[in-house]
C-alpha positions in Angstrom: 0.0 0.0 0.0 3.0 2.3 0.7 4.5 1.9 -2.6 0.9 2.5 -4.7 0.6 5.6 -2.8 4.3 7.2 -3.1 3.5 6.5 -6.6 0.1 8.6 -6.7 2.1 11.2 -4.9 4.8 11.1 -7.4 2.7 11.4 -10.4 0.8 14.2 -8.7 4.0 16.0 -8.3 4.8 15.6 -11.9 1.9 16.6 -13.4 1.7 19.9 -10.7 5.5 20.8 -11.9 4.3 20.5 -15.7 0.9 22.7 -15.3 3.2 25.2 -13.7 5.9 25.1 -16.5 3.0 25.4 -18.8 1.2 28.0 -17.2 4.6 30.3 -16.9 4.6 29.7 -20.9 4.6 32.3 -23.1 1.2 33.1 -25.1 3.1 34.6 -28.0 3.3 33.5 -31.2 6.3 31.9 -32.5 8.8 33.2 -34.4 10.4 31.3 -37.0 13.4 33.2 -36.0 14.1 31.4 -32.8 12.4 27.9 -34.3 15.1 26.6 -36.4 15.2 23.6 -36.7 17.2 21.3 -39.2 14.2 18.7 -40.6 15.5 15.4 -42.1 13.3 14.5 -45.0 11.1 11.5 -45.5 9.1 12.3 -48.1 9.2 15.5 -50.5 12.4 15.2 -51.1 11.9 17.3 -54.7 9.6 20.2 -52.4 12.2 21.0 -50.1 15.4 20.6 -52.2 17.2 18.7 -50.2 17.8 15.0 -47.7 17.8 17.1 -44.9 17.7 21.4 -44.7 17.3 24.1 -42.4 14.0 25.3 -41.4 14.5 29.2 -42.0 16.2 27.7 -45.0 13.5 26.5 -46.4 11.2 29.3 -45.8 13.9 31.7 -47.3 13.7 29.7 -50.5 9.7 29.4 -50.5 7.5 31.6 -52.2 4.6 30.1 -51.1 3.0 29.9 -47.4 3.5 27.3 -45.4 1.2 25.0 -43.4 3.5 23.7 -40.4 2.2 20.1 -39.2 3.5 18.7 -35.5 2.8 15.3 -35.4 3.5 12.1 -33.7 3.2 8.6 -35.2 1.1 6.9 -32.4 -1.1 9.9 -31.9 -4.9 8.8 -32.9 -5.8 12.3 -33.8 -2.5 13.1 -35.8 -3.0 10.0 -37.7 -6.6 10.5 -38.6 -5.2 13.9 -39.7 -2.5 13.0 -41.8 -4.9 11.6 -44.8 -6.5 14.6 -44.9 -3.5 16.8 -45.1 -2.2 14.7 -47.7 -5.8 15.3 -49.9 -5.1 18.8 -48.8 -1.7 18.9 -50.5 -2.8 17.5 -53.6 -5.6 20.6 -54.0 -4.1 23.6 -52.6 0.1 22.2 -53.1 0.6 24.7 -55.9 -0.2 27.4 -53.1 0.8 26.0 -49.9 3.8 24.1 -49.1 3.2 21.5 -46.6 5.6 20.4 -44.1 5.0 17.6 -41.6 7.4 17.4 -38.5 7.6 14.2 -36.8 7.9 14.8 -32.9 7.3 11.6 -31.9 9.9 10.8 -30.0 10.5 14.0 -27.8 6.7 13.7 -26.9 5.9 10.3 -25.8 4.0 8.9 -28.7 6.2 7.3 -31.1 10.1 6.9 -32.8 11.8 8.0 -35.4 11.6 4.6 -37.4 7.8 4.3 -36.8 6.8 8.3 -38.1 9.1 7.3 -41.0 7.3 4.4 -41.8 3.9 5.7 -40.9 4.6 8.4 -43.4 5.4 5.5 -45.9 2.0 3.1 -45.3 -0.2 6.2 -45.5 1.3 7.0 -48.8 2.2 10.6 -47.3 3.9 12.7 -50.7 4.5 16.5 -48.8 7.4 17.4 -47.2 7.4 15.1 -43.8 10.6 14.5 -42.0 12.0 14.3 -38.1 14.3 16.6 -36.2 17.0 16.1 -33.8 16.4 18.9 -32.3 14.1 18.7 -29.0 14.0 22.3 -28.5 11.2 22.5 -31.3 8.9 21.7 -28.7 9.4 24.5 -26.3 10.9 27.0 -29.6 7.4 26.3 -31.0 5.3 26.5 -28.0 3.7 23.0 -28.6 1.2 22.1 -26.3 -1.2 19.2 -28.0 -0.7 16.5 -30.7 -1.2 17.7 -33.6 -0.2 21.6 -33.8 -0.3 23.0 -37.0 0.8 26.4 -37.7 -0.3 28.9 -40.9 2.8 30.5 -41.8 2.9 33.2 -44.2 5.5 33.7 -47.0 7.6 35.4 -44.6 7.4 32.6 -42.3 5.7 34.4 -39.7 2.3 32.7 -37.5 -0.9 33.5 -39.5 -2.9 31.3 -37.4 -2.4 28.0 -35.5 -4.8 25.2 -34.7 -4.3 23.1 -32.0 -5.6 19.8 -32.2 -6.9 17.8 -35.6 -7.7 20.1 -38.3 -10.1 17.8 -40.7 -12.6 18.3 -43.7 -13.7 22.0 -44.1 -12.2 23.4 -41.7 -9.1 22.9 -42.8 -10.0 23.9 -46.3 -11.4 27.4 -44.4 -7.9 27.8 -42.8 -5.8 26.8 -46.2 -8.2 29.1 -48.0 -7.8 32.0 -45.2 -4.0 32.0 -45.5 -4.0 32.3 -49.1 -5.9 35.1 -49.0 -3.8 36.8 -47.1 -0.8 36.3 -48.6 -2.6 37.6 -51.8 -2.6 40.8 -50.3 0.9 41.0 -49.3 
């Protein structure tokens, strides 16, 4: 009986210390600026120019905007997510690049051999890779699985949605950020 509850208390403790690191979070946006991150490619190869590139590097070289995908291979949501991203790419590619960023491993919820063949067994063609860097969490301010972040041609935050974006809603949020970077 000791042992159970030292290990209630334990996890109570833990979970106390990471609503308070939360909570002491920043609200802002991100900037791409301090989010650099090098992302090693899976898929989209062609799209980003490279096996592996720099973040800001890729933004630098982008005309387009960009729709920023957090994800983790054993995360229900990102995975019911991902098919519609893909469907997504396919309309709206030639006017948003897609990149999908494998966190898997520095949240819990997967490894860098499983998002990479996830990525594979969905059929997955946008820009998708992993990152050795853990900071991207905390850089990016990433709270749930999935995050996606609306990046304008600049690479600065549009708009982010926390949490599966699916169906029309994500065509309303593709759709939104185009708009606005017609303007620009």
């Amino acid at each position: 009986m000791p042992i159970i509850r030292s290990q209630a208390l334990l996890i109570t403790l833990l979970l106390v210390t990471l609503m308070t690191l939360l909570s002491h979070c920043s609200t802002d946006k991100p900037s791409t600026d301090d989010g650099d991150f090098i992302l090693n490619i899976y898929t989209g190869e062609k799209e980003a120019g490279s096996k592996s590139i720099a973040f800001n590097k890729l933004i630098a070289q982008e005309k387009r905007p960009i729709l920023l995908n957090f994800w983790a291979n054993n995360c229900p949501p990102c995975r019911a997510e991902m098919l519609g991203l893909e469907a997504a790419w396919k309309e709206y590619g030639d006017k948003v690049l897609f990149v999908g960023v494998d966190v898997g491993p520095y949240v819990g919820l997967g490894s860098y051999n499983g998002g990479r063949d996830l990525v594979e067994d969905f059929g997955i063609t946008y820009v998708t890779g992993n990152t050795f860097n853990r900071s991207v969490i905390t850089d990016w301010q990433i709270t749930n699985m999935p995050s996606t972040f609306l990046l304008d041609q600049n690479g600065k935050v549009h708009d982010i949605v926390v949490g599966a974006v699916l169906g029309s809603r994500l065509s309303e949020k593709i759709e939104e950020l185009i708009a606005a970077n017609s303007d620009q």
